[in-house]
C-alpha positions as CSV (number, residue, x, y, z in Angstrom):
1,X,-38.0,-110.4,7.7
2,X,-35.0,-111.7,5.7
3,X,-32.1,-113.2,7.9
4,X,-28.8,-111.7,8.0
5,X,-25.7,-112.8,5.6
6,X,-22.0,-112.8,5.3
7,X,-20.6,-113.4,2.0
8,X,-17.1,-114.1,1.3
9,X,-16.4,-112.2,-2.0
10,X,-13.5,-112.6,-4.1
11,X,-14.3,-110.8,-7.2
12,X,-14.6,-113.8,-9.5
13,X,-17.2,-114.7,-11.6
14,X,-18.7,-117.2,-8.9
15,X,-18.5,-115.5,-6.0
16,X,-20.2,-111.9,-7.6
17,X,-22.7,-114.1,-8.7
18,X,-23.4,-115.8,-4.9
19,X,-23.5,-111.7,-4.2
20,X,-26.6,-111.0,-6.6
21,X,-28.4,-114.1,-5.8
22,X,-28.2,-113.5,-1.6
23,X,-28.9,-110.3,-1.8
24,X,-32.9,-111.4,-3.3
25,X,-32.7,-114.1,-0.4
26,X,-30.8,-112.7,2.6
27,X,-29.9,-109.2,4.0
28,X,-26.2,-109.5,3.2
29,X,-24.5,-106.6,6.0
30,X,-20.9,-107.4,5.0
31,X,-19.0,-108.6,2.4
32,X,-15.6,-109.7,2.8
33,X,-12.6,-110.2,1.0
34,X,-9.6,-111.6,1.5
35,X,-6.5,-110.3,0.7
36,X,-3.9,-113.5,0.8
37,X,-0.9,-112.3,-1.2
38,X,-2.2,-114.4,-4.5
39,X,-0.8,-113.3,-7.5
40,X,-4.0,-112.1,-8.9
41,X,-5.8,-110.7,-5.7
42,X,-5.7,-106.8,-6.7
43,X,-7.6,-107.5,-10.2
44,X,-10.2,-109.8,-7.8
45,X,-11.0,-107.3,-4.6
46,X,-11.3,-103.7,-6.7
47,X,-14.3,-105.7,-8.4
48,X,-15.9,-107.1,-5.6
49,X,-15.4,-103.7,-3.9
50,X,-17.6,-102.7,-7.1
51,X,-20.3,-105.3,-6.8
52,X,-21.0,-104.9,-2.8
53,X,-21.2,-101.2,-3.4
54,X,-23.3,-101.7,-6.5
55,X,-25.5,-104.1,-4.4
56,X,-25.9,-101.8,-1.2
57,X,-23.4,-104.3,1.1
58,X,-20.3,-103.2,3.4
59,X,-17.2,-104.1,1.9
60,X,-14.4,-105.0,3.3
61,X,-10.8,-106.6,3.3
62,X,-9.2,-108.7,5.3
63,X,-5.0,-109.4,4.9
64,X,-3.8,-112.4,5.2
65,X,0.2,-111.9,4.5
66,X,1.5,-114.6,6.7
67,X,-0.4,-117.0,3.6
68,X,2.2,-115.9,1.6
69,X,5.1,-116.0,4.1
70,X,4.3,-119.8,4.9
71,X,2.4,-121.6,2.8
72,X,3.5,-123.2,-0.4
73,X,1.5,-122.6,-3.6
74,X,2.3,-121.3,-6.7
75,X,-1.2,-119.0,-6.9
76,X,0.9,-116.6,-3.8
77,X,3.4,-113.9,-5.1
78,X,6.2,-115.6,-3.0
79,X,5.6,-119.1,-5.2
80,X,6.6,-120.2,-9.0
81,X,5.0,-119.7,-11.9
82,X,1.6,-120.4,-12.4
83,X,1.0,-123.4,-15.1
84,X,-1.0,-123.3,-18.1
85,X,-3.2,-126.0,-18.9
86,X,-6.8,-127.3,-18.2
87,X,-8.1,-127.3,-14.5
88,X,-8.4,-130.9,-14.7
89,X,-4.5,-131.5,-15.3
90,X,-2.7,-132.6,-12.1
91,X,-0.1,-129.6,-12.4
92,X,-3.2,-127.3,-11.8
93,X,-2.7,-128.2,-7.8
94,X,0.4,-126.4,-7.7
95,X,-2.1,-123.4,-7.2
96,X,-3.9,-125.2,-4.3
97,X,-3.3,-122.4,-1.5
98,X,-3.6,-125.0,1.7
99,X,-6.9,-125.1,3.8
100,X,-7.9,-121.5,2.1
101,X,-11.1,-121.9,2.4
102,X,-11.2,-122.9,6.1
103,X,-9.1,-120.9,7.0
104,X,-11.4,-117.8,5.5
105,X,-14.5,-119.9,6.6
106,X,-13.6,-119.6,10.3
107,X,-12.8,-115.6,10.0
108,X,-15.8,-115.2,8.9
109,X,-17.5,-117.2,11.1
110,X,-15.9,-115.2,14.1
111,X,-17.5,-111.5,12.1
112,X,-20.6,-113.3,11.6
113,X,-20.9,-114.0,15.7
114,X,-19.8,-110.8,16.4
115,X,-22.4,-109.0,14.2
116,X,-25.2,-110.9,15.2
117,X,-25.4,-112.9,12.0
118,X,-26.6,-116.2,11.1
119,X,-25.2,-117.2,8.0
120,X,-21.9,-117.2,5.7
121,X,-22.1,-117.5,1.8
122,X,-19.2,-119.0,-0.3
123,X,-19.3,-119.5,-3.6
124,X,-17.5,-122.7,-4.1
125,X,-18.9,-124.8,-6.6
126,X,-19.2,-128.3,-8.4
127,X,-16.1,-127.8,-10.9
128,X,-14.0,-127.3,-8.4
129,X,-13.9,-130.5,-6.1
130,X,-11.8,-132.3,-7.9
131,X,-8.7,-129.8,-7.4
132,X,-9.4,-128.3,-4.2
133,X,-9.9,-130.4,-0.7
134,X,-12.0,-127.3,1.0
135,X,-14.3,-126.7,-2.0
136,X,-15.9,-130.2,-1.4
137,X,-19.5,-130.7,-0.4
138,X,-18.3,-132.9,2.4
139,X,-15.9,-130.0,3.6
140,X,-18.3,-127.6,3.4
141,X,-21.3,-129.7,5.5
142,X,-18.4,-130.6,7.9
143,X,-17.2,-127.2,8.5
144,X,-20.9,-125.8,9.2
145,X,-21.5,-127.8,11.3
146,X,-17.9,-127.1,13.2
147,X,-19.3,-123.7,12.8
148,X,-22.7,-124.2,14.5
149,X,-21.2,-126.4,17.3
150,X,-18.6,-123.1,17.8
151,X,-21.1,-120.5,17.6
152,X,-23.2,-119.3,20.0
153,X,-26.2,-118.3,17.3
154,X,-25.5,-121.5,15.7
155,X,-24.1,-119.8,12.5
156,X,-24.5,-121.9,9.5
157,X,-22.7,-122.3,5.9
158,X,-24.4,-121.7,2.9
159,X,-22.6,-122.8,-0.9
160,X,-25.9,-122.8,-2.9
161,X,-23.6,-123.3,-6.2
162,X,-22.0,-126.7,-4.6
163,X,-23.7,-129.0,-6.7
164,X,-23.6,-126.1,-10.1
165,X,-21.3,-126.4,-12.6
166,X,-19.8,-123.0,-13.8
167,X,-21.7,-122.7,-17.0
168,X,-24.7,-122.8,-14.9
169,X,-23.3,-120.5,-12.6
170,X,-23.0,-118.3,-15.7
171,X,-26.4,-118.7,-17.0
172,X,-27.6,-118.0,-13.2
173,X,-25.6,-114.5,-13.4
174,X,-26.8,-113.8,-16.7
175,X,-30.1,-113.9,-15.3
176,X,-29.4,-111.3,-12.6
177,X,-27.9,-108.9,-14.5
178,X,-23.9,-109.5,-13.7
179,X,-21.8,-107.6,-15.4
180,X,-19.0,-110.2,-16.3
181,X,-16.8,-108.0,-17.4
182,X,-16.3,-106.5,-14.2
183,X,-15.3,-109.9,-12.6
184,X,-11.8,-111.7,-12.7
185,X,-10.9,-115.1,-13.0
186,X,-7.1,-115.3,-14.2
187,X,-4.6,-116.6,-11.8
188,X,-1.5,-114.2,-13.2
189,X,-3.2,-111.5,-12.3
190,X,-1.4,-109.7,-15.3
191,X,-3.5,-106.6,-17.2
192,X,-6.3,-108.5,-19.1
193,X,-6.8,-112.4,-18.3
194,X,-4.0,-114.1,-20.3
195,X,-6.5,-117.0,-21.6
196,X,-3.8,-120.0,-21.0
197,X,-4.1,-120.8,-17.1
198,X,-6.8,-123.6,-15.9
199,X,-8.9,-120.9,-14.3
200,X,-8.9,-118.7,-17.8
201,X,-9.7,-122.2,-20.1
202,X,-12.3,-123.2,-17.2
203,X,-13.9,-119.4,-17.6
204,X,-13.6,-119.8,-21.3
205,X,-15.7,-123.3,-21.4
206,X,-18.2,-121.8,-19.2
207,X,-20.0,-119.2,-21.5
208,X,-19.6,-121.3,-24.5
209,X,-21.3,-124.1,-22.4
210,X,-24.2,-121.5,-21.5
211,X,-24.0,-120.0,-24.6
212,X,-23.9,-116.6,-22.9
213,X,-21.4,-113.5,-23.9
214,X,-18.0,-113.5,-23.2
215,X,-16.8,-110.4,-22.4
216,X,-13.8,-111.1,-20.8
217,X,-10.4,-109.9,-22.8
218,X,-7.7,-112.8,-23.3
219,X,-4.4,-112.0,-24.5
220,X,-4.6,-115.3,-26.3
């Protein structure tokens, strides 16, 4: 008998890929999504509405509008402009939206309790520990294991893409039959992915790298 999931479920590229690969591992009752007032949030959640339907899961969507009322990052509708550039640039963490992922780690841990389930997927991966604090490996061990210590059933963090690079990730989805094209990476959230902004260039490197189709559409 498989145990229970929760996956946290963007709509990018990584985390619709964490959604295929649990759901051969785990029996994923819920995905979750959380709205946070970034810029490009409603081209991520109608596709990971998509997936989790596609994939038999519960969907649903959590706000989180105070993110954008108090926090300072330009990725939220109430900050600057997003930057163009590589992900590796320093400018890049102007879009670092602060403690994100822990913050979304302990909702979820909270659901996962209260539906009698054992553990929470994330897709965070390799390429992005140098920008952001809470995609780390040492972030993600530490916060399980706040998790487990907070839990009664001992709930445990899962980031099976933590030591991946995204090319990999993208030759893992390949594999199970993603559709890519339903999946959204750009931060400016504008019709089609405008192929400038660190998350568009580190999309862009990925399926060269894996030498897999790109179907995305760039403005440039």
């Amino acid at each position: 008998m498989k145990q229970k999931a929760l996956i946290i479920i963007s709509g990018g590229l990584d985390s619709v890929t964490a959604l295929y690969q649990a759901t051969a591992n785990y029996d994923v009752e819920l995905g979750v999504s959380f709205n946070y007032s970034s810029k490009h949030n409603h081209k991520e959640i109608p596709f990971a509405k998509y997936h989790c339907i596609r994939m038999g899961v519960r969907h649903i969507v959590v706000n989180l509008d105070f993110m954008n009322e108090y926090f300072n990052s330009t990725l939220l509708r109430s900050g600057g402009m997003i930057p163009d550039g590589h992900y590796a640039d320093a400018i890049m963490k102007q879009t670092v939206v602060p403690f994100r992922n822990g913050i979304m780690l302990s909702i979820a841990a909270g659901m996962a309790e209260s539906l009698e389930i054992s553990k929470i997927i994330i897709g965070a991966h390799f390429d992005d520990h140098g920008i952001y604090p809470d995609c780390r490996e040492a972030f993600i061990k530490t916060m399980s294991n706040a998790v487990s210590l907070g839990t009664f059933n001992n709930t445990e963090i899962l980031s099976p893409f933590q030591k991946m690079k995204k090319s990999e990730i993208v030759s893992l989805g390949n594999s199970l039959g993603v559709d890519f094209s339903r999946t959204w990476s750009c931060y400016k959230g504008r019709e089609v992915h405008c192929g400038k902004c660190g998350t568009c260039i580190a999309r862009k490197e990925a399926f060269i790298s894996a030498g897999v189709n790109d179907p995305t559409v760039y403005a440039e």
